[in-house]
Every structure is written in structure tokens, then in C-alpha cells.
C-alpha positions in Angstrom: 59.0 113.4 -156.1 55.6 114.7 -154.6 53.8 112.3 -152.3 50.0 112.3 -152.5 48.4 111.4 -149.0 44.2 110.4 -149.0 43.3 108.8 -145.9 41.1 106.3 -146.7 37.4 105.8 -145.2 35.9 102.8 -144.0 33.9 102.8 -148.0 37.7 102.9 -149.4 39.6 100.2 -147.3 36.5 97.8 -148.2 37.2 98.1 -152.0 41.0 97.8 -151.1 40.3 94.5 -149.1 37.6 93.4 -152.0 40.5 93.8 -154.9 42.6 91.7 -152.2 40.0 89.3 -151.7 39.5 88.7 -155.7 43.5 88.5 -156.3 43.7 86.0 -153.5 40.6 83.7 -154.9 42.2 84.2 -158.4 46.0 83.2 -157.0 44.6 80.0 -155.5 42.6 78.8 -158.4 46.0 79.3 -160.7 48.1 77.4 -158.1 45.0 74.6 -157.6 45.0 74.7 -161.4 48.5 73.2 -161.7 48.1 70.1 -159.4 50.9 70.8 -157.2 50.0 68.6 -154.3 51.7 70.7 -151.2 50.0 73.7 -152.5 46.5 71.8 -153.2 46.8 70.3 -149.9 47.8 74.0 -147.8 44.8 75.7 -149.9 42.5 72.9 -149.3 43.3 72.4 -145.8 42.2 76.3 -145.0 45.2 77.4 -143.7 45.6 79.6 -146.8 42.4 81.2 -145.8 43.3 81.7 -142.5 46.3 83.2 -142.9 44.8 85.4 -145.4 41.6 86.4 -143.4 44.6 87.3 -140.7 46.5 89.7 -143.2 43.5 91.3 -144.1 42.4 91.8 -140.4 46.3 94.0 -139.9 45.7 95.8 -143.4 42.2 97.1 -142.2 43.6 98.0 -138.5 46.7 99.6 -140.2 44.8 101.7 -143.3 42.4 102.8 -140.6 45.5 104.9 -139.2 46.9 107.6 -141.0 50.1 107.1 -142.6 52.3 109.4 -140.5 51.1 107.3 -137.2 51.6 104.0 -139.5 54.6 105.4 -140.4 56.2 105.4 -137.2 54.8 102.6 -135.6 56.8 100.7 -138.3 59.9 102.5 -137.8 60.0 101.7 -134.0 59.2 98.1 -135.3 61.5 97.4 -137.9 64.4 100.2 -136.5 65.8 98.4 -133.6 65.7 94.7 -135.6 67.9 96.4 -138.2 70.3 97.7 -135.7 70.7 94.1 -134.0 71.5 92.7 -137.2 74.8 91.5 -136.7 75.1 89.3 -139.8 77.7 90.8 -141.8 76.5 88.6 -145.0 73.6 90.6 -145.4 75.0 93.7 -144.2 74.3 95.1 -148.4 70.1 94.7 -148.0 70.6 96.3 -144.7 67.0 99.0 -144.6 68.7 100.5 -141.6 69.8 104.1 -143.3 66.7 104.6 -145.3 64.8 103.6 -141.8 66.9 106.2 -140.0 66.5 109.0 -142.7 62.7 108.4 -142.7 62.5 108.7 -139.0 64.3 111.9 -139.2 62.2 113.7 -141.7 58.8 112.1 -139.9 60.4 113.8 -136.9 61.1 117.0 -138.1 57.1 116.8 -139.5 58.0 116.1 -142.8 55.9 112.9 -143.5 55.8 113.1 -147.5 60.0 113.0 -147.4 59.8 110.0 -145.2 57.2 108.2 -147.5 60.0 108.7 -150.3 63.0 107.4 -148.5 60.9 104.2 -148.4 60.1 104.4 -151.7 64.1 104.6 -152.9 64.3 101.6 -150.5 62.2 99.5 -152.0 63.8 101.0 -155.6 67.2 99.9 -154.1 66.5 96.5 -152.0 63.6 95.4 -153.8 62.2 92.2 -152.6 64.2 92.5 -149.4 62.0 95.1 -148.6 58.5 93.6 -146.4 55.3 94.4 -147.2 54.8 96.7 -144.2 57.7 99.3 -145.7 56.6 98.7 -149.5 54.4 101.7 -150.3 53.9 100.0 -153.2 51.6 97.4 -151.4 48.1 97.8 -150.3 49.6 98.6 -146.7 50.1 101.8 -148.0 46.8 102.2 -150.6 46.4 106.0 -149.4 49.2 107.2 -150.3 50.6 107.6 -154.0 54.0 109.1 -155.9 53.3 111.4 -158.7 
């Protein structure tokens, strides 16, 4: 698998965050649309706004990093929770090896192999997987699999 990498500029995080914007205005109107009151009442309220204006704050601050620095501040994030994990329940959606092989290749410079062990995480775990590690997620909108 090749791994494309295109930093984006300030012009291309805006029209990543303006495609966010629309989904999220087009996600509330569907859930307002089918009368639910909790989720009238949390969209109504603001907090859904709030929370979203606060998600799109971190996906600006992240984008404006290249990947390989993104990269590893997530592994030194998500890294140590995995290994404290004790709970032997979820021990099969563990991310911990792919997390561990990524760091490796990333340290040995090899930043397009560590972009794919996420992607065969996400392949394996699926929704386990958080946004943050999902390259398929506009966390990771400069970088694409071919």
C-alpha cells in the first residue's frame, strides 16, 4: 500500500473544517427532524455547538502539524493507556501492537509504514478505533492510501 502525504495549508484545513461544518448543520437538522426530545433539547441547548466548535478547534491545531509529528504525539498519547489496560475482557480490541509497530517504523523514519499499521487497525478493530488513530477521518485529511 503506498501512502500519499500533502500537508495541508491554512486554504486546505478551511475547506476541511467548511465540509465539517456543513455535515454537522446537516446531522443536526436530520436528528431535530425526528423529534427526539433529548436530542432536540442537547442541540438546542448549544452544547452540540460547543462541543463541535471544540473539535474543530483540535482538528485545525492538529492538521496544522505534519503528520509524522501528529503521528507521534498520538502514539505517546494513546501508547501508555493501552499498556495499563488491565481489563482482560477487552483484551481482543486491544490497539496496543499496531501502536507499537507504528512507533517502530516512525522511529526508524519510516512514516508512510506507520500511517499503514493504523490503517490495518482501523481494517481490524473498526469502531474501536478513535478518531485520532482513524486515518480515515478528517484528523488525518492530508494523508491518503492509493
Amino acid at each position: 500500500m503506498h501512502v500519499i502525504v500533502r500537508p495541508l495549508d491554512s486554504e486546505g484545513i478551511q475547506s476541511v473544517l467548511s465540509a465539517r461544518l456543513k455535515r454537522r448543520a446537516e446531522s443536526h437538522a436530520r436528528a431535530l427532524s425526528m423529534n427526539i426530545p433529548e436530542m432536540t433539547a442537547y442541540i438546542n441547548s448549544g452544547r452540540a455547538e460547543e462541543i463541535g466548535a471544540m473539535k474543530d478547534r483540535r482538528l485545525v491545531s492538529d492538521l496544522q502539524l505534519h503528520p509524522e509529528h501528529r503521528l507521534a504525539n498520538m502514539l505517546c498519547y494513546w501508547i501508555p493507556i493501552e499498556q495499563n489496560d488491565k481489563d482482560e475482557d477487552i483484551k481482543q480490541f486491544s490497539m496496543l501492537e499496531w501502536l507499537l509497530r507504528a512507533r517502530n517504523h516512525l522511529t526508524s523514519g519510516d512514516l508512510g509504514q506507520a500511517l499503514v499499521e493504523l490503517h490495518n487497525m482501523k481494517m481490524a478493530l473498526g469502531a474501536v478505533v478513535p478518531d485520532s488513530l482513524n486515518v480515515d477521518t478528517d484528523a488525518w485529511a492530508d494523508v491518503t492510501f492509493a
